[in-house]
C-alpha positions as CSV (number, residue, x, y, z in Angstrom):
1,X,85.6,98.6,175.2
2,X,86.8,100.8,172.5
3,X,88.9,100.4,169.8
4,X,92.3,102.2,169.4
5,X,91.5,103.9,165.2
6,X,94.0,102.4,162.7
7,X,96.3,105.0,161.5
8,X,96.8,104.0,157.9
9,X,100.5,105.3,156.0
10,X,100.4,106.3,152.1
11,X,102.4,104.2,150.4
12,X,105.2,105.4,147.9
13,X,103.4,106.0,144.5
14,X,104.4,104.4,141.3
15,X,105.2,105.5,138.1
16,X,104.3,104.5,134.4
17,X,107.8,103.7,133.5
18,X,110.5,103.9,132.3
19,X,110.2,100.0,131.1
20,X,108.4,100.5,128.0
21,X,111.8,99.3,125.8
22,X,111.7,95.8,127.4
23,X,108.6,93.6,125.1
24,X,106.0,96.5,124.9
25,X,108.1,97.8,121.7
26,X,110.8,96.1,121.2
27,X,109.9,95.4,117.1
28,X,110.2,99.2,115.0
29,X,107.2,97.1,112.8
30,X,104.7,98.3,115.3
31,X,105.5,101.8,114.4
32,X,104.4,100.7,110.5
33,X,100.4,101.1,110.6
34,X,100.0,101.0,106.7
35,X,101.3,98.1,103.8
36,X,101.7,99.1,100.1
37,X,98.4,98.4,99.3
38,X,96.5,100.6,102.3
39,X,94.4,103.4,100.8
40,X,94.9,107.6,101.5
41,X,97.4,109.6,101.7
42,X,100.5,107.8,103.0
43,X,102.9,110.3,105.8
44,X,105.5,109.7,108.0
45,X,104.8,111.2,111.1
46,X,107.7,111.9,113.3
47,X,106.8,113.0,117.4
48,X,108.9,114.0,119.8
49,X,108.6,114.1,123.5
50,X,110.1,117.2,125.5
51,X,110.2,117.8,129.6
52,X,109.4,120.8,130.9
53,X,112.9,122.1,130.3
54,X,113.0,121.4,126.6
55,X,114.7,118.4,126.8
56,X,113.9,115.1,124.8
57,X,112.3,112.2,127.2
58,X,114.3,109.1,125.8
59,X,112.5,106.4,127.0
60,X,108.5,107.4,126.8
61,X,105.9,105.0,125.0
62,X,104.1,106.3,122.6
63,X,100.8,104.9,121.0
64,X,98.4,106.0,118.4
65,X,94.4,104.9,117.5
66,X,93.4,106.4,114.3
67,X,91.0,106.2,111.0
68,X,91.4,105.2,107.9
69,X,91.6,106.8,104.8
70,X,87.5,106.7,105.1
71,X,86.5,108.1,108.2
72,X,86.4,104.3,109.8
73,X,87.8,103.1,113.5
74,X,89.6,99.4,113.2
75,X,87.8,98.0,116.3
76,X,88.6,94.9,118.1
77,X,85.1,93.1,116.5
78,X,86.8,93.7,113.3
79,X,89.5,92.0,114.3
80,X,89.9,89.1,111.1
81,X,89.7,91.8,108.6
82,X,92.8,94.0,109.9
83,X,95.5,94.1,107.8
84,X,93.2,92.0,104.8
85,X,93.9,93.6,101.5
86,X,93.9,97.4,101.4
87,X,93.3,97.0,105.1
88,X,94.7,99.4,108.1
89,X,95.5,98.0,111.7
90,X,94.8,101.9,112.7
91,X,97.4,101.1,115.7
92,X,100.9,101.7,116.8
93,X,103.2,101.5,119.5
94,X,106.9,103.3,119.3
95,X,109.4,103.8,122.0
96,X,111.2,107.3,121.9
97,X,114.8,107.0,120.9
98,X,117.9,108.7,122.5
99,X,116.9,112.7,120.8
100,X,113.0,111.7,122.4
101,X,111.7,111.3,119.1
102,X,110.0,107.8,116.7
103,X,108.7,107.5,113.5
104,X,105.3,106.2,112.5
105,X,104.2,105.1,108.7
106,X,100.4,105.4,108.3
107,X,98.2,107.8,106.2
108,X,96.5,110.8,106.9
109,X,92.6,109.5,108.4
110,X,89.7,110.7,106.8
111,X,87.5,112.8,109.0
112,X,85.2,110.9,111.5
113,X,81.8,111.9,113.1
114,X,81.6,112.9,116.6
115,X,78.7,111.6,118.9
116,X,76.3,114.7,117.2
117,X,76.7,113.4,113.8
118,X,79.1,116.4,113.0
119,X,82.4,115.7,111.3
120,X,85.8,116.1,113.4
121,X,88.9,117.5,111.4
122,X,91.9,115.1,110.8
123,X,92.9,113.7,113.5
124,X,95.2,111.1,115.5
125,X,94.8,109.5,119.2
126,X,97.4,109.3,121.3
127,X,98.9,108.1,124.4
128,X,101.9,108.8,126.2
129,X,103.4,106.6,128.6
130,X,106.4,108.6,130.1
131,X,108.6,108.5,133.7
132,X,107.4,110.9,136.2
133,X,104.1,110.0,134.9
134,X,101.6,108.5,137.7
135,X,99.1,107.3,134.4
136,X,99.0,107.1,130.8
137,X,98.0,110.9,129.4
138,X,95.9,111.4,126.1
139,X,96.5,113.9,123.0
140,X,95.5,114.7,119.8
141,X,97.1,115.5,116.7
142,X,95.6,118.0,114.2
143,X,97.3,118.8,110.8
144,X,98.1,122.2,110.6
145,X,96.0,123.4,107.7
146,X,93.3,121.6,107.3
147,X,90.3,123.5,106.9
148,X,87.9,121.4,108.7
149,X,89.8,122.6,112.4
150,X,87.5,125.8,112.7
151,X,84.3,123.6,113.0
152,X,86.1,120.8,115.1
153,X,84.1,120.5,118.1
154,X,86.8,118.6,120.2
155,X,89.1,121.6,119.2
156,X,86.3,124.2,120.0
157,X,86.9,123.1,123.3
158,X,90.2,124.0,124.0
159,X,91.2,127.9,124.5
160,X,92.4,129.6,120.8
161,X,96.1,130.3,122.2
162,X,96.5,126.9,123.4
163,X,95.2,125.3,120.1
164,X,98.8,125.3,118.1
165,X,100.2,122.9,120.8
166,X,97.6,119.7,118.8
167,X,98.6,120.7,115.6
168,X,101.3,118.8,113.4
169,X,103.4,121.0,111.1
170,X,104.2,120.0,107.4
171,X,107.9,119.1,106.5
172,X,108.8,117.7,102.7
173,X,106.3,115.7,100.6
174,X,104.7,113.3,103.1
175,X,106.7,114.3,106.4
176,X,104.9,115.4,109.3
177,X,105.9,116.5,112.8
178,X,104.6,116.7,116.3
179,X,106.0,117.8,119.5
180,X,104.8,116.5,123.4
181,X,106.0,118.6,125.3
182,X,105.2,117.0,128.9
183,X,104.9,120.7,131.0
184,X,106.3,124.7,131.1
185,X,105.9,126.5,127.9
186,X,104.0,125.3,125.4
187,X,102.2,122.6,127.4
188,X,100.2,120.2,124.9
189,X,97.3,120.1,125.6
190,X,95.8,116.8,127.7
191,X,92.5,115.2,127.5
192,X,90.9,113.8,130.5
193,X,89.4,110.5,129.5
């Protein structure tokens, strides 16, 4: 006797948000990564998050992972000593506001060594959690400038025209800023981790 084959149906897909207001980052503290005592070179970093039309995304999640002042990952088996004195948590978590832009308080991380033993330029994780997003996508940001990006070998990887779209511009004395924008012109480039 044979059996009839199951036909099986896709089922509707599901997005990463938008939810992310609602307990994930509902406290503008977790955008503050740094106390008065943290070493380096304190910046506010302000990001924004753009569609593929140019305009803002008001309700992505962003998070960042970065260094410290010294080159050094906070990692969760150095949990007790985060935030001791002159400590750095190295994380944050912002929601973007109603213009698709947050604010984070940290300091500029020292450079840190990739899997070689070569140093990496500057540089900041992130994630973005966005609608119309079927998973979390990772970035970088670079800080325009800084002569350690031509031996970067992260940033080696990506084609030369397409480099600009990881690097943060300068503003006033400590102010930084970033753009994600999500698709169309000026795509940032995406890391597939």
């Amino acid at each position: 006797m044979s059996q009839t084959p199951v036909r099986l149906v896709a089922t509707s897909s599901q997005t990463v948000g938008p939810f992310f207001h609602f307990a994930l980052a509902d406290h503008p503290t977790l955008g503050c990564l740094v106390r008065d005592d943290t070493r380096g070179e304190r910046i506010r970093l302000t990001i924004g998050v753009f569609d593929g039309d140019g305009a803002p995304v008001p309700d992505a999640l962003l998070e960042l992972w970065q260094a410290d002042a010294d080159g050094v990952y906070v990692r969760p088996e150095h949990a007790k000593d985060v935030m001791a004195p002159a400590g750095f948590c190295g994380f944050g978590r912002l929601p973007t506001g109603a213009d698709g832009t947050c604010v984070f308080e940290t300091i500029r991380p020292g450079p840190v060594r990739d899997a070689q033993g070569a140093l990496q330029a500057s540089h900041i994780n992130v994630c973005v959690l966005a609608r119309g997003l079927l998973r979390q996508i990772y970035t970088r940001i670079y800080f325009e400038g800084d002569p350690a990006i031509g031996s970067d070998g992260v940033l080696a990887l990506v084609p030369e025209a397409r480099r600009q779209t990881l690097l943060a511009r300068p503003g006033g004395a400590g102010e930084w800023a970033f753009d994600v924008r999500l698709q169309g012109d000026g795509e940032t480039v995406f890391f597939d981790l």
